[in-house]
C-alpha positions as a LaTeX table, in Angstrom:
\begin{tabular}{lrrr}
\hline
Residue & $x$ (\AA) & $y$ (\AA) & $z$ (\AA) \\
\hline
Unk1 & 20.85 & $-10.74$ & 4.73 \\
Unk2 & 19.67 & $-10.51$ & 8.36 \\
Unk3 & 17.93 & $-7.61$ & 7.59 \\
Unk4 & 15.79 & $-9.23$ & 5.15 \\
Unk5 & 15.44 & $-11.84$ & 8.14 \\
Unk6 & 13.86 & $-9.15$ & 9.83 \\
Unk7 & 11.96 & $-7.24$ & 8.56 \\
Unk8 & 10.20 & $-10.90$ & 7.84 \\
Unk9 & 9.67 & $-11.72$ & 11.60 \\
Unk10 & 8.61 & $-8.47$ & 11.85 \\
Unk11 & 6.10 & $-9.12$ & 8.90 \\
Unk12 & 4.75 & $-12.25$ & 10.40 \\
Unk13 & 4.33 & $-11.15$ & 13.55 \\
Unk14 & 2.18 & $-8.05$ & 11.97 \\
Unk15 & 0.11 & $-10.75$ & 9.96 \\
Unk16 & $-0.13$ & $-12.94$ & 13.83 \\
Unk17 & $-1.91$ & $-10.06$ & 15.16 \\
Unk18 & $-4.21$ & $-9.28$ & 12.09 \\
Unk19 & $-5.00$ & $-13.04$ & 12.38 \\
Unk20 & $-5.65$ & $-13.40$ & 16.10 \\
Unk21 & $-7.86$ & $-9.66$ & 16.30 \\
Unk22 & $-10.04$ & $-11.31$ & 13.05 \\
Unk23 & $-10.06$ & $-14.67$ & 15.09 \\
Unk24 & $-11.41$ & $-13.07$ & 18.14 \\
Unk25 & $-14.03$ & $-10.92$ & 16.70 \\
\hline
\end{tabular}
């Protein structure tokens, strides 16, 4: 179970970057 936990921070905080580089651009 806290793997799933995880690898989902780990997801979001992928998606966090993606969405600040777009935002800055």
């Amino acid at each position: 179970m806290s793997q799933i936990v995880t690898v989902a921070l780990d997801f979001a905080k992928n998606v966090f970057q993606v969405h600040g580089a777009l935002s800055d651009i």
